[in-house]
C-alpha positions as CSV (number, residue, x, y, z in Angstrom):
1,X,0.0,0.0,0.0
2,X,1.5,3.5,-0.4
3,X,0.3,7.4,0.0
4,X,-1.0,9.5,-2.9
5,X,0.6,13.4,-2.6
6,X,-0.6,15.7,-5.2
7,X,1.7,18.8,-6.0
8,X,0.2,21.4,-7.6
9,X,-1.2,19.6,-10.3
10,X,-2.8,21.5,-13.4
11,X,-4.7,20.7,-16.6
12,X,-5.2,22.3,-19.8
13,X,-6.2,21.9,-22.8
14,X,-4.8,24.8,-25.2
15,X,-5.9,28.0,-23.5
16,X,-8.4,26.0,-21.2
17,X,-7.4,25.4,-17.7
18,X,-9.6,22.8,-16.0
19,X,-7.5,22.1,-13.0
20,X,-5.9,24.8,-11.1
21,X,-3.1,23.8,-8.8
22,X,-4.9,21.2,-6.9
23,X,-2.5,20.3,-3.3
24,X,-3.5,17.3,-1.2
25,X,-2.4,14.2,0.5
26,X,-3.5,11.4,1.0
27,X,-2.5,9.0,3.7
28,X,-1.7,5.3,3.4
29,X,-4.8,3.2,3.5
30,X,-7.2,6.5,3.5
31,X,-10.2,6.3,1.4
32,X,-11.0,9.4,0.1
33,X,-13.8,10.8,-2.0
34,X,-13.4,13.3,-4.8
35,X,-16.9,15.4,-5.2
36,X,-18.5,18.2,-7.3
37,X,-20.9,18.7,-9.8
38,X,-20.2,17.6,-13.7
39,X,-17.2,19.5,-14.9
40,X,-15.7,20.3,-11.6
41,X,-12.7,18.4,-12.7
42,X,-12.8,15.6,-10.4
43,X,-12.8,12.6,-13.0
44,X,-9.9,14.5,-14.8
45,X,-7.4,14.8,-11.9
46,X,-8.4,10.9,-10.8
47,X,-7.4,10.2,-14.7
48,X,-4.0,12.3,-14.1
49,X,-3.3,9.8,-11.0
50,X,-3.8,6.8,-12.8
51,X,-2.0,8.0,-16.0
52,X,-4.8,8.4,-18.6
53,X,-4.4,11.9,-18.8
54,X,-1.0,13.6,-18.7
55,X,-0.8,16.5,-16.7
56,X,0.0,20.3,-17.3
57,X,2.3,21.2,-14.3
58,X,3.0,19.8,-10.6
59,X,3.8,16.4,-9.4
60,X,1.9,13.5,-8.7
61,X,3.9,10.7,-6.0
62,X,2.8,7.4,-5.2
63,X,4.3,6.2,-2.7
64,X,7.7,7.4,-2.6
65,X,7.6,7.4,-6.1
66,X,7.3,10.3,-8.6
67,X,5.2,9.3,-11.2
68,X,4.4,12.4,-14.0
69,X,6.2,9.8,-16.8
70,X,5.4,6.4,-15.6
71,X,3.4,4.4,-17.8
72,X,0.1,3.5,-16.5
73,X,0.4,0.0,-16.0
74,X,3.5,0.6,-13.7
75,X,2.1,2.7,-11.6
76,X,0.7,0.0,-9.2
77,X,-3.0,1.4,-9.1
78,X,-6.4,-0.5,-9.9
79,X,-9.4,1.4,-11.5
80,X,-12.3,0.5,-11.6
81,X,-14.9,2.4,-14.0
82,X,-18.4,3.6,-14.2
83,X,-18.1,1.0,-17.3
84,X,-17.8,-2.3,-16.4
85,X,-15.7,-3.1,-19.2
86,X,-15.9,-7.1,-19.1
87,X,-15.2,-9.3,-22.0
88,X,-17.9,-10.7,-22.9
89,X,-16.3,-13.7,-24.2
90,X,-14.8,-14.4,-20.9
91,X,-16.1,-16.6,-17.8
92,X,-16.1,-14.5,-14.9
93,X,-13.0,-16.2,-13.4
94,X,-11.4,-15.4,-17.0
95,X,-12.6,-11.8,-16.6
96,X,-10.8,-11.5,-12.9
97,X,-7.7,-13.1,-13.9
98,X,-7.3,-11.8,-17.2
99,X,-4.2,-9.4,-16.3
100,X,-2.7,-11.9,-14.0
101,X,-2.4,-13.9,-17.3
102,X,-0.7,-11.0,-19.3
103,X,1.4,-10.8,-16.4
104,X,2.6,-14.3,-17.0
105,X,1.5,-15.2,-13.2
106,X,1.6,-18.7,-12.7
107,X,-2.0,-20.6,-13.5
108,X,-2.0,-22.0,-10.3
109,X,-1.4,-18.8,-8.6
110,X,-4.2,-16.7,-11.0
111,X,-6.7,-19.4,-9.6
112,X,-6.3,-19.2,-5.8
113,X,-5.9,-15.2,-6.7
114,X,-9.2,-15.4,-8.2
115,X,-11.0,-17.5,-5.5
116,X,-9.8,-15.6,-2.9
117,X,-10.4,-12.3,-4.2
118,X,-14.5,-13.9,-5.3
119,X,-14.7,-15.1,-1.4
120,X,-14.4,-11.4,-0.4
121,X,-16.6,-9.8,-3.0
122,X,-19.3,-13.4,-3.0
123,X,-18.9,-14.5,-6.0
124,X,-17.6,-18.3,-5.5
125,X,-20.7,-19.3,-7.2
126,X,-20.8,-17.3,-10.5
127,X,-16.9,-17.8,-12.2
128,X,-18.3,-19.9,-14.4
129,X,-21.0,-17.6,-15.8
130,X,-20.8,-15.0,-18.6
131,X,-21.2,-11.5,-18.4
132,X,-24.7,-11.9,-20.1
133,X,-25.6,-13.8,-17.4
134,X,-25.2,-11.6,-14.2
135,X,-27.2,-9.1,-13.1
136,X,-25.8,-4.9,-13.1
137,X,-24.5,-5.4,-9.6
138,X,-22.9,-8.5,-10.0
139,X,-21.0,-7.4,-13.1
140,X,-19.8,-4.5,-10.9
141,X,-18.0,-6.6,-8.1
142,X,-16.7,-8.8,-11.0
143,X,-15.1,-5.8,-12.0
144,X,-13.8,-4.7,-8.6
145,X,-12.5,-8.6,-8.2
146,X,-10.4,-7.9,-11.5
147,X,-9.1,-4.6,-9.0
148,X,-7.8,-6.6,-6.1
149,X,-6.5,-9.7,-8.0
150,X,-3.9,-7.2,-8.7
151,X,-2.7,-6.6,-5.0
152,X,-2.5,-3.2,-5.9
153,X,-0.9,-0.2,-4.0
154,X,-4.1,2.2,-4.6
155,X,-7.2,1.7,-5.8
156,X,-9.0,4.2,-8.1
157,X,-13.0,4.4,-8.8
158,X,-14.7,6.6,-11.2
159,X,-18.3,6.9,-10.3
160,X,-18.8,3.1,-10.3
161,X,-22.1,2.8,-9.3
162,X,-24.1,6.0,-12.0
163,X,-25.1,2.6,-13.6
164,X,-27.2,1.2,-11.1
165,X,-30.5,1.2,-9.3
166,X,-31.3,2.9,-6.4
167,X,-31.5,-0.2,-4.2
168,X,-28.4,-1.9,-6.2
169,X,-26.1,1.5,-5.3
170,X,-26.9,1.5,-1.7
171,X,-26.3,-2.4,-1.5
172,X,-22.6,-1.8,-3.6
173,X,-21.7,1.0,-2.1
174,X,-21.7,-0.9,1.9
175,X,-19.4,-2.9,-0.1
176,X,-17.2,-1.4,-1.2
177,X,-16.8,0.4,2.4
178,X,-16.9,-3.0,3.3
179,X,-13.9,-4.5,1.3
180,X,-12.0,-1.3,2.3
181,X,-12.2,-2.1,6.3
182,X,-11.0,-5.3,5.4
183,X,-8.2,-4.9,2.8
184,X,-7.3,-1.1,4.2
185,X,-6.0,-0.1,0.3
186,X,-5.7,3.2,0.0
187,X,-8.4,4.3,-2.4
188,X,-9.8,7.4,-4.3
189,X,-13.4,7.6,-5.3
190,X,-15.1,9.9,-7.4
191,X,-18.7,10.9,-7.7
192,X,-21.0,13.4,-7.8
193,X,-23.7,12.0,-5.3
194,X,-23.0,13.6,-1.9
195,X,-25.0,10.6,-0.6
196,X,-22.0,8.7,-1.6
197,X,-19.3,11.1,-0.3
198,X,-21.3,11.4,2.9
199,X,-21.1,7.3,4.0
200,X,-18.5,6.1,2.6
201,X,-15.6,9.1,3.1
202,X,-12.6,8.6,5.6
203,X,-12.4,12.7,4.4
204,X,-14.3,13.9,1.0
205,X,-12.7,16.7,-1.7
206,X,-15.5,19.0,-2.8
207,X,-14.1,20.6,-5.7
208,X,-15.6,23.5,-7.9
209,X,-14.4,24.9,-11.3
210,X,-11.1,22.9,-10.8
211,X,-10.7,23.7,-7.8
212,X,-10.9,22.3,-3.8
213,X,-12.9,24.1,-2.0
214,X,-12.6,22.2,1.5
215,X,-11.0,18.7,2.6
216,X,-12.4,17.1,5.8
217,X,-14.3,14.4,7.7
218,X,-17.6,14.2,6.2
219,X,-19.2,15.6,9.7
220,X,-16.9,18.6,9.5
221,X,-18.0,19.3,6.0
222,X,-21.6,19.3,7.1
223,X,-21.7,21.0,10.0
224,X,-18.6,23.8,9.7
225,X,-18.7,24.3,5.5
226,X,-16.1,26.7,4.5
227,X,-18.2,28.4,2.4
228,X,-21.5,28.5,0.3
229,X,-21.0,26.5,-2.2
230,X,-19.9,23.3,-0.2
231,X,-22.9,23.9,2.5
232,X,-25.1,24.1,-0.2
233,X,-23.6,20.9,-2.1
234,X,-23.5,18.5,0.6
235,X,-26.7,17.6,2.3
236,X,-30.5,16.2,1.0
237,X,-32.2,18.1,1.1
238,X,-30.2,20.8,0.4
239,X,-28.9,24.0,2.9
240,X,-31.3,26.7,2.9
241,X,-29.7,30.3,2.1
242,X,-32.0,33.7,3.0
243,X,-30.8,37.2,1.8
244,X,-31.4,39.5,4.3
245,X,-29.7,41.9,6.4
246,X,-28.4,42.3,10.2
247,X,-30.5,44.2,12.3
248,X,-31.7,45.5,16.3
249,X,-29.5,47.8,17.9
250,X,-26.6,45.5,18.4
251,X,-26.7,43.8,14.9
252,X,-27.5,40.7,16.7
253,X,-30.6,39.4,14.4
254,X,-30.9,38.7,11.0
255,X,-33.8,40.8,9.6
256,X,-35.8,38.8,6.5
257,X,-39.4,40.4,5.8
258,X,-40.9,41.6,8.8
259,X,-39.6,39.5,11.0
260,X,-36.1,39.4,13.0
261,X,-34.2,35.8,13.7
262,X,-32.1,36.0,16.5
263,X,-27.6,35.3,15.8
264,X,-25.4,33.1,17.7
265,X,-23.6,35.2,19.9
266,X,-21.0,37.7,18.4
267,X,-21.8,36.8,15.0
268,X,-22.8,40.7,14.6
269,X,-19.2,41.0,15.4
270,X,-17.5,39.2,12.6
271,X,-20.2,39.4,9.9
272,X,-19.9,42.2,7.2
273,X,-23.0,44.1,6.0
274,X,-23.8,42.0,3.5
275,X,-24.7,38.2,5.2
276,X,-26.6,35.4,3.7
277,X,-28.2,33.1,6.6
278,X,-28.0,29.2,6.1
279,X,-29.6,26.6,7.9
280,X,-30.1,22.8,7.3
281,X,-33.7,21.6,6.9
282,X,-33.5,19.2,9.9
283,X,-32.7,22.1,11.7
284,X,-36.2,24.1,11.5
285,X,-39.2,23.1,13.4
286,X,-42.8,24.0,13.6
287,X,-43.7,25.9,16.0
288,X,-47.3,27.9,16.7
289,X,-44.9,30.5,18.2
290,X,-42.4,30.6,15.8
291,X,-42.5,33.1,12.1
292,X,-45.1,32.6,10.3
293,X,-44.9,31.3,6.6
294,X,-46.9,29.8,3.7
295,X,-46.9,26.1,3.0
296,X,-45.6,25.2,-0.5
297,X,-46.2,21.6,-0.4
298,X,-46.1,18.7,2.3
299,X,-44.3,16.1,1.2
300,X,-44.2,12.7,3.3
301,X,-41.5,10.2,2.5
302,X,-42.1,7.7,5.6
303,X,-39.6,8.2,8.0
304,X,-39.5,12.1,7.5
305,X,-41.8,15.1,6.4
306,X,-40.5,17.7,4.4
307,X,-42.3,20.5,3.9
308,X,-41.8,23.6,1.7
309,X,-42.5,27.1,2.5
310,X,-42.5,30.8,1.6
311,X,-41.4,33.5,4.2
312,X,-40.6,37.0,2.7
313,X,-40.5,35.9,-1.0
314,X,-38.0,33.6,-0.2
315,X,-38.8,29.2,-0.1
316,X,-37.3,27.1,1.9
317,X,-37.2,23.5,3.2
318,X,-38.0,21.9,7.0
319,X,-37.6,18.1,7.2
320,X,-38.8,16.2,10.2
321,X,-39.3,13.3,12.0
322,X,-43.1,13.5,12.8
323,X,-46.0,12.8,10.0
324,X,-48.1,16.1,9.3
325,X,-50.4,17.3,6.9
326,X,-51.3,21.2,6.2
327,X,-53.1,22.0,2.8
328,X,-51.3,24.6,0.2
329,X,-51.4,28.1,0.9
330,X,-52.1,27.7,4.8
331,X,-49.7,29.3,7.3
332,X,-47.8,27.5,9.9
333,X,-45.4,28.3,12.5
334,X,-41.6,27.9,11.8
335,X,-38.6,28.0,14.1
336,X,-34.5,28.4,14.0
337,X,-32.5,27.7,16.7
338,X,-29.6,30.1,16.7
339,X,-27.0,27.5,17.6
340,X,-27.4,25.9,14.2
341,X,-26.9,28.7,12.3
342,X,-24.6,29.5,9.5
343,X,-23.7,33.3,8.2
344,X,-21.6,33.7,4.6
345,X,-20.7,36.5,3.0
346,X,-23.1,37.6,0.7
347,X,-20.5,38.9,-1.6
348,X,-17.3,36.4,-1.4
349,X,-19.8,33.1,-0.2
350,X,-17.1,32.8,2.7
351,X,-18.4,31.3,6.2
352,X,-18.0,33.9,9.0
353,X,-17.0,32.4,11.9
Protein backbone atom coordinates (compact mmCIF):
# COMPACT_ATOMS: atom_id res chain seq x y z
CA UNK A 1 0.00 0.00 0.00
CA UNK A 2 1.48 3.45 -0.35
CA UNK A 3 0.27 7.39 0.01
CA UNK A 4 -1.01 9.45 -2.86
CA UNK A 5 0.59 13.35 -2.63
CA UNK A 6 -0.64 15.70 -5.17
CA UNK A 7 1.73 18.83 -5.99
CA UNK A 8 0.23 21.40 -7.64
CA UNK A 9 -1.20 19.64 -10.29
CA UNK A 10 -2.77 21.49 -13.40
CA UNK A 11 -4.68 20.65 -16.64
CA UNK A 12 -5.18 22.28 -19.83
CA UNK A 13 -6.24 21.94 -22.79
CA UNK A 14 -4.82 24.85 -25.18
CA UNK A 15 -5.85 28.04 -23.49
CA UNK A 16 -8.36 25.98 -21.20
CA UNK A 17 -7.44 25.36 -17.72
CA UNK A 18 -9.60 22.85 -15.97
CA UNK A 19 -7.54 22.14 -13.03
CA UNK A 20 -5.88 24.79 -11.05
CA UNK A 21 -3.11 23.82 -8.78
CA UNK A 22 -4.89 21.23 -6.87
CA UNK A 23 -2.47 20.34 -3.33
CA UNK A 24 -3.49 17.32 -1.23
CA UNK A 25 -2.36 14.25 0.45
CA UNK A 26 -3.52 11.35 0.96
CA UNK A 27 -2.45 9.03 3.73
CA UNK A 28 -1.70 5.27 3.40
CA UNK A 29 -4.79 3.22 3.54
CA UNK A 30 -7.20 6.53 3.53
CA UNK A 31 -10.16 6.30 1.42
CA UNK A 32 -11.00 9.39 0.08
CA UNK A 33 -13.84 10.78 -2.01
CA UNK A 34 -13.45 13.27 -4.76
CA UNK A 35 -16.86 15.37 -5.16
CA UNK A 36 -18.50 18.21 -7.26
CA UNK A 37 -20.91 18.73 -9.76
CA UNK A 38 -20.23 17.63 -13.67
CA UNK A 39 -17.22 19.54 -14.86
CA UNK A 40 -15.75 20.29 -11.63
CA UNK A 41 -12.75 18.36 -12.71
CA UNK A 42 -12.80 15.59 -10.37
CA UNK A 43 -12.76 12.65 -12.96
CA UNK A 44 -9.88 14.53 -14.76
CA UNK A 45 -7.44 14.83 -11.92
CA UNK A 46 -8.42 10.89 -10.84
CA UNK A 47 -7.43 10.25 -14.65
CA UNK A 48 -3.97 12.26 -14.07
CA UNK A 49 -3.35 9.83 -10.97
CA UNK A 50 -3.83 6.84 -12.75
CA UNK A 51 -2.01 8.01 -16.01
CA UNK A 52 -4.76 8.44 -18.61
CA UNK A 53 -4.45 11.93 -18.81
CA UNK A 54 -0.96 13.58 -18.68
CA UNK A 55 -0.82 16.46 -16.71
CA UNK A 56 0.04 20.35 -17.32
CA UNK A 57 2.35 21.17 -14.27
CA UNK A 58 2.98 19.84 -10.56
CA UNK A 59 3.83 16.45 -9.38
CA UNK A 60 1.90 13.50 -8.66
CA UNK A 61 3.87 10.73 -5.96
CA UNK A 62 2.84 7.42 -5.17
CA UNK A 63 4.26 6.25 -2.72
CA UNK A 64 7.68 7.37 -2.55
CA UNK A 65 7.64 7.42 -6.14
CA UNK A 66 7.33 10.34 -8.63
CA UNK A 67 5.20 9.30 -11.22
CA UNK A 68 4.41 12.43 -13.96
CA UNK A 69 6.23 9.81 -16.78
CA UNK A 70 5.41 6.45 -15.63
CA UNK A 71 3.38 4.37 -17.85
CA UNK A 72 0.09 3.50 -16.52
CA UNK A 73 0.35 0.01 -15.96
CA UNK A 74 3.54 0.62 -13.71
CA UNK A 75 2.13 2.69 -11.55
CA UNK A 76 0.69 -0.03 -9.20
CA UNK A 77 -2.96 1.38 -9.10
CA UNK A 78 -6.35 -0.53 -9.94
CA UNK A 79 -9.45 1.39 -11.47
CA UNK A 80 -12.33 0.47 -11.57
CA UNK A 81 -14.85 2.39 -14.02
CA UNK A 82 -18.40 3.60 -14.22
CA UNK A 83 -18.07 1.04 -17.29
CA UNK A 84 -17.77 -2.35 -16.38
CA UNK A 85 -15.71 -3.13 -19.22
CA UNK A 86 -15.92 -7.09 -19.11
CA UNK A 87 -15.19 -9.31 -21.97
CA UNK A 88 -17.89 -10.75 -22.93
CA UNK A 89 -16.29 -13.73 -24.18
CA UNK A 90 -14.82 -14.38 -20.94
CA UNK A 91 -16.13 -16.59 -17.79
CA UNK A 92 -16.12 -14.45 -14.88
CA UNK A 93 -13.03 -16.23 -13.41
CA UNK A 94 -11.43 -15.36 -16.96
CA UNK A 95 -12.64 -11.75 -16.59
CA UNK A 96 -10.84 -11.50 -12.93
CA UNK A 97 -7.67 -13.08 -13.86
CA UNK A 98 -7.31 -11.79 -17.24
CA UNK A 99 -4.18 -9.39 -16.30
CA UNK A 100 -2.69 -11.93 -14.00
CA UNK A 101 -2.43 -13.88 -17.31
CA UNK A 102 -0.73 -11.03 -19.28
CA UNK A 103 1.39 -10.78 -16.41
CA UNK A 104 2.57 -14.30 -16.97
CA UNK A 105 1.48 -15.22 -13.22
CA UNK A 106 1.62 -18.69 -12.68
CA UNK A 107 -2.01 -20.62 -13.51
CA UNK A 108 -2.02 -21.95 -10.29
CA UNK A 109 -1.45 -18.77 -8.59
CA UNK A 110 -4.18 -16.69 -11.02
CA UNK A 111 -6.73 -19.42 -9.63
CA UNK A 112 -6.32 -19.15 -5.75
CA UNK A 113 -5.95 -15.16 -6.65
CA UNK A 114 -9.19 -15.38 -8.23
CA UNK A 115 -10.99 -17.49 -5.49
CA UNK A 116 -9.76 -15.56 -2.90
CA UNK A 117 -10.45 -12.31 -4.18
CA UNK A 118 -14.53 -13.89 -5.26
CA UNK A 119 -14.69 -15.09 -1.38
CA UNK A 120 -14.44 -11.38 -0.42
CA UNK A 121 -16.63 -9.84 -3.00
CA UNK A 122 -19.26 -13.40 -2.96
CA UNK A 123 -18.95 -14.51 -6.05
CA UNK A 124 -17.58 -18.25 -5.55
CA UNK A 125 -20.69 -19.34 -7.23
CA UNK A 126 -20.84 -17.29 -10.47
CA UNK A 127 -16.90 -17.77 -12.15
CA UNK A 128 -18.33 -19.91 -14.36
CA UNK A 129 -21.00 -17.62 -15.84
CA UNK A 130 -20.79 -15.01 -18.58
CA UNK A 131 -21.17 -11.46 -18.37
CA UNK A 132 -24.74 -11.90 -20.11
CA UNK A 133 -25.63 -13.83 -17.42
CA UNK A 134 -25.18 -11.58 -14.19
CA UNK A 135 -27.15 -9.11 -13.05
CA UNK A 136 -25.83 -4.89 -13.06
CA UNK A 137 -24.47 -5.38 -9.64
CA UNK A 138 -22.86 -8.51 -10.04
CA UNK A 139 -20.95 -7.36 -13.06
CA UNK A 140 -19.78 -4.50 -10.86
CA UNK A 141 -18.03 -6.59 -8.10
CA UNK A 142 -16.66 -8.77 -11.01
CA UNK A 143 -15.10 -5.80 -12.05
CA UNK A 144 -13.81 -4.74 -8.58
CA UNK A 145 -12.49 -8.59 -8.20
CA UNK A 146 -10.38 -7.86 -11.52
CA UNK A 147 -9.14 -4.64 -9.01
CA UNK A 148 -7.81 -6.59 -6.12
CA UNK A 149 -6.47 -9.73 -8.05
CA UNK A 150 -3.90 -7.20 -8.66
CA UNK A 151 -2.75 -6.57 -4.96
CA UNK A 152 -2.51 -3.22 -5.91
CA UNK A 153 -0.95 -0.19 -4.01
CA UNK A 154 -4.14 2.17 -4.59
CA UNK A 155 -7.23 1.69 -5.83
CA UNK A 156 -8.95 4.19 -8.09
CA UNK A 157 -12.97 4.43 -8.84
CA UNK A 158 -14.68 6.57 -11.19
CA UNK A 159 -18.32 6.89 -10.31
CA UNK A 160 -18.76 3.09 -10.33
CA UNK A 161 -22.09 2.78 -9.32
CA UNK A 162 -24.11 5.99 -11.99
CA UNK A 163 -25.14 2.58 -13.64
CA UNK A 164 -27.21 1.22 -11.13
CA UNK A 165 -30.53 1.25 -9.29
CA UNK A 166 -31.29 2.93 -6.38
CA UNK A 167 -31.47 -0.22 -4.20
CA UNK A 168 -28.42 -1.86 -6.16
CA UNK A 169 -26.05 1.48 -5.34
CA UNK A 170 -26.88 1.53 -1.75
CA UNK A 171 -26.34 -2.41 -1.48
CA UNK A 172 -22.63 -1.77 -3.60
CA UNK A 173 -21.73 1.05 -2.09
CA UNK A 174 -21.65 -0.90 1.86
CA UNK A 175 -19.44 -2.92 -0.11
CA UNK A 176 -17.16 -1.35 -1.15
CA UNK A 177 -16.80 0.36 2.43
CA UNK A 178 -16.86 -3.00 3.32
CA UNK A 179 -13.89 -4.48 1.33
CA UNK A 180 -12.05 -1.34 2.27
CA UNK A 181 -12.23 -2.08 6.29
CA UNK A 182 -11.04 -5.33 5.44
CA UNK A 183 -8.17 -4.89 2.79
CA UNK A 184 -7.25 -1.09 4.23
CA UNK A 185 -5.96 -0.14 0.34
CA UNK A 186 -5.66 3.19 0.03
CA UNK A 187 -8.35 4.26 -2.38
CA UNK A 188 -9.75 7.44 -4.31
CA UNK A 189 -13.39 7.57 -5.32
CA UNK A 190 -15.15 9.94 -7.37
CA UNK A 191 -18.71 10.88 -7.68
CA UNK A 192 -20.99 13.37 -7.80
CA UNK A 193 -23.67 12.01 -5.30
CA UNK A 194 -23.00 13.57 -1.92
CA UNK A 195 -25.03 10.57 -0.64
CA UNK A 196 -21.97 8.69 -1.63
CA UNK A 197 -19.26 11.06 -0.29
CA UNK A 198 -21.28 11.37 2.88
CA UNK A 199 -21.14 7.33 4.00
CA UNK A 200 -18.49 6.13 2.61
CA UNK A 201 -15.62 9.08 3.12
CA UNK A 202 -12.59 8.58 5.63
CA UNK A 203 -12.38 12.65 4.41
CA UNK A 204 -14.26 13.88 1.03
CA UNK A 205 -12.69 16.71 -1.66
CA UNK A 206 -15.45 19.05 -2.75
CA UNK A 207 -14.09 20.58 -5.73
CA UNK A 208 -15.60 23.48 -7.90
CA UNK A 209 -14.38 24.91 -11.32
CA UNK A 210 -11.06 22.90 -10.83
CA UNK A 211 -10.68 23.74 -7.76
CA UNK A 212 -10.88 22.34 -3.78
CA UNK A 213 -12.88 24.15 -1.99
CA UNK A 214 -12.62 22.20 1.47
CA UNK A 215 -10.99 18.68 2.56
CA UNK A 216 -12.40 17.13 5.77
CA UNK A 217 -14.31 14.44 7.72
CA UNK A 218 -17.61 14.22 6.17
CA UNK A 219 -19.20 15.57 9.72
CA UNK A 220 -16.85 18.61 9.54
CA UNK A 221 -17.97 19.31 6.00
CA UNK A 222 -21.63 19.32 7.09
CA UNK A 223 -21.68 21.03 10.03
CA UNK A 224 -18.58 23.76 9.68
CA UNK A 225 -18.72 24.33 5.47
CA UNK A 226 -16.08 26.69 4.49
CA UNK A 227 -18.21 28.42 2.37
CA UNK A 228 -21.46 28.52 0.30
CA UNK A 229 -21.04 26.47 -2.24
CA UNK A 230 -19.86 23.34 -0.15
CA UNK A 231 -22.87 23.87 2.54
CA UNK A 232 -25.09 24.07 -0.23
CA UNK A 233 -23.57 20.89 -2.12
CA UNK A 234 -23.51 18.53 0.61
CA UNK A 235 -26.68 17.65 2.32
CA UNK A 236 -30.52 16.22 1.03
CA UNK A 237 -32.20 18.13 1.07
CA UNK A 238 -30.17 20.84 0.40
CA UNK A 239 -28.87 23.96 2.95
CA UNK A 240 -31.30 26.72 2.93
CA UNK A 241 -29.69 30.32 2.09
CA UNK A 242 -32.04 33.71 2.95
CA UNK A 243 -30.83 37.20 1.85
CA UNK A 244 -31.36 39.52 4.34
CA UNK A 245 -29.72 41.91 6.36
CA UNK A 246 -28.41 42.34 10.21
CA UNK A 247 -30.54 44.24 12.35
CA UNK A 248 -31.71 45.46 16.31
CA UNK A 249 -29.46 47.75 17.94
CA UNK A 250 -26.60 45.47 18.42
CA UNK A 251 -26.68 43.78 14.89
CA UNK A 252 -27.53 40.68 16.69
CA UNK A 253 -30.61 39.43 14.36
CA UNK A 254 -30.93 38.72 10.98
CA UNK A 255 -33.76 40.75 9.59
CA UNK A 256 -35.82 38.76 6.54
CA UNK A 257 -39.36 40.43 5.75
CA UNK A 258 -40.85 41.58 8.76
CA UNK A 259 -39.59 39.46 10.99
CA UNK A 260 -36.07 39.37 12.96
CA UNK A 261 -34.21 35.85 13.70
CA UNK A 262 -32.14 35.98 16.52
CA UNK A 263 -27.61 35.30 15.81
CA UNK A 264 -25.43 33.06 17.72
CA UNK A 265 -23.57 35.21 19.91
CA UNK A 266 -20.99 37.67 18.44
CA UNK A 267 -21.81 36.82 15.04
CA UNK A 268 -22.80 40.72 14.65
CA UNK A 269 -19.19 41.02 15.37
CA UNK A 270 -17.54 39.21 12.57
CA UNK A 271 -20.20 39.43 9.87
CA UNK A 272 -19.89 42.17 7.21
CA UNK A 273 -22.95 44.13 5.95
CA UNK A 274 -23.84 41.96 3.52
CA UNK A 275 -24.70 38.24 5.22
CA UNK A 276 -26.59 35.41 3.69
CA UNK A 277 -28.21 33.13 6.57
CA UNK A 278 -28.03 29.22 6.07
CA UNK A 279 -29.64 26.55 7.95
CA UNK A 280 -30.10 22.76 7.35
CA UNK A 281 -33.69 21.62 6.87
CA UNK A 282 -33.50 19.20 9.91
CA UNK A 283 -32.75 22.14 11.69
CA UNK A 284 -36.16 24.07 11.50
CA UNK A 285 -39.16 23.10 13.43
CA UNK A 286 -42.83 23.95 13.58
CA UNK A 287 -43.72 25.93 16.02
CA UNK A 288 -47.26 27.88 16.73
CA UNK A 289 -44.87 30.46 18.18
CA UNK A 290 -42.38 30.59 15.77
CA UNK A 291 -42.54 33.08 12.05
CA UNK A 292 -45.09 32.62 10.34
CA UNK A 293 -44.90 31.27 6.60
CA UNK A 294 -46.90 29.80 3.69
CA UNK A 295 -46.93 26.08 3.01
CA UNK A 296 -45.63 25.23 -0.50
CA UNK A 297 -46.17 21.56 -0.41
CA UNK A 298 -46.09 18.67 2.27
CA UNK A 299 -44.32 16.10 1.22
CA UNK A 300 -44.24 12.67 3.29
CA UNK A 301 -41.54 10.20 2.50
CA UNK A 302 -42.10 7.68 5.59
CA UNK A 303 -39.57 8.17 8.02
CA UNK A 304 -39.48 12.11 7.51
CA UNK A 305 -41.79 15.06 6.42
CA UNK A 306 -40.50 17.72 4.42
CA UNK A 307 -42.35 20.52 3.94
CA UNK A 308 -41.83 23.60 1.70
CA UNK A 309 -42.54 27.12 2.52
CA UNK A 310 -42.46 30.79 1.61
CA UNK A 311 -41.40 33.51 4.20
CA UNK A 312 -40.58 36.99 2.75
CA UNK A 313 -40.55 35.95 -1.00
CA UNK A 314 -37.95 33.64 -0.24
CA UNK A 315 -38.75 29.19 -0.12
CA UNK A 316 -37.27 27.05 1.94
CA UNK A 317 -37.22 23.53 3.16
CA UNK A 318 -37.97 21.90 6.96
CA UNK A 319 -37.59 18.08 7.21
CA UNK A 320 -38.78 16.23 10.18
CA UNK A 321 -39.31 13.29 12.00
CA UNK A 322 -43.10 13.52 12.76
CA UNK A 323 -46.01 12.77 9.96
CA UNK A 324 -48.08 16.12 9.33
CA UNK A 325 -50.35 17.35 6.92
CA UNK A 326 -51.28 21.19 6.18
CA UNK A 327 -53.13 21.97 2.82
CA UNK A 328 -51.29 24.63 0.15
CA UNK A 329 -51.43 28.07 0.94
CA UNK A 330 -52.07 27.72 4.84
CA UNK A 331 -49.75 29.29 7.33
CA UNK A 332 -47.80 27.51 9.92
CA UNK A 333 -45.45 28.28 12.50
CA UNK A 334 -41.55 27.86 11.80
CA UNK A 335 -38.56 27.99 14.12
CA UNK A 336 -34.48 28.38 13.97
CA UNK A 337 -32.45 27.66 16.69
CA UNK A 338 -29.59 30.08 16.66
CA UNK A 339 -26.99 27.54 17.55
CA UNK A 340 -27.42 25.92 14.21
CA UNK A 341 -26.88 28.71 12.27
CA UNK A 342 -24.64 29.45 9.47
CA UNK A 343 -23.73 33.26 8.15
CA UNK A 344 -21.61 33.72 4.57
CA UNK A 345 -20.67 36.55 3.04
CA UNK A 346 -23.08 37.60 0.72
CA UNK A 347 -20.53 38.90 -1.59
CA UNK A 348 -17.34 36.39 -1.36
CA UNK A 349 -19.76 33.09 -0.15
CA UNK A 350 -17.09 32.77 2.74
CA UNK A 351 -18.40 31.34 6.23
CA UNK A 352 -17.98 33.87 9.04
CA UNK A 353 -17.01 32.45 11.95
Amino acid sequence: MAGVELRGIRKSYGHLQVVHGVDLDITDGEFIVLVGPSGCGKSTLLRMIAGLESISGGEIRIGPRTVNDVLPGDRDIAMVFQNYALYPQMTVAQNMGFSLKMRRVPHADILRQVREAAAILGLQDLLDRYPRQLSGGQRQRVAMGRAIVRNPSVFLFDEPLSNLDAKLRVQTRVEIKALHQRLRTTTVYVTHDQVEAMTMADRIVVMHDGRIEQVGTPLELYDRPANRFVAGFLGSPAMNFFDGGLGGADGSRFVLGNHAIPLPAGAERAAPRSVVLGVRPEHIVVDAQGVPAEVVVVEPTGSETQITARLGGQTFTAAMHKRLTAPPGSTLGFRIDPANIHLFDGETGARIP
